[in-house]
C-alpha positions in Angstrom: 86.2 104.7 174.0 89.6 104.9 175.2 92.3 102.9 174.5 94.4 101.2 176.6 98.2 102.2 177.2 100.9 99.4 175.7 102.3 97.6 178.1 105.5 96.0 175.5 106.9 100.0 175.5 110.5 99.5 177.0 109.5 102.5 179.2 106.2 100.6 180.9 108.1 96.9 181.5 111.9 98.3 182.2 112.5 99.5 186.2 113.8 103.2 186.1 117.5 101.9 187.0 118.3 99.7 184.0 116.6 102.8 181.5 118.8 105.5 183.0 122.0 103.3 182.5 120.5 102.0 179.1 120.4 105.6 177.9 122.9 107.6 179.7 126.1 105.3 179.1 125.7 106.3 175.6 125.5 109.5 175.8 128.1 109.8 178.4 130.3 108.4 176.1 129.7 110.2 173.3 130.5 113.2 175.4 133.4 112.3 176.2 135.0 110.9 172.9 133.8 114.6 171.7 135.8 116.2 174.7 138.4 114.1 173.6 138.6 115.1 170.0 138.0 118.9 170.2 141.5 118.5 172.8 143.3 116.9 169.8 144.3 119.2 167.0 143.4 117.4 163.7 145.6 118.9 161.4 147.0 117.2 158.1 151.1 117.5 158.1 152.3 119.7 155.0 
């Protein structure tokens, strides 16, 4: 018996368009706030 696939999975209802900017806006931005940071010299003044 097989079962059947679930049809309430964000990836089976969701068109591909709104799941790529659903997940890549994130990660773009967490790219860039880590470009960002590794620019900026954290240092603690003496």
């Amino acid at each position: 018996m097989q079962e059947k696939p679930k049809e309430n999975s964000i990836f089976a209802t969701q068109p591909v368009g709104i799941l790529i900017v659903k997940f890549a806006l994130p990660c773009v931005t967490a790219l860039a706030v880590n470009a960002i940071g590794s620019k900026v010299e954290f240092t603690q003044p003496c």
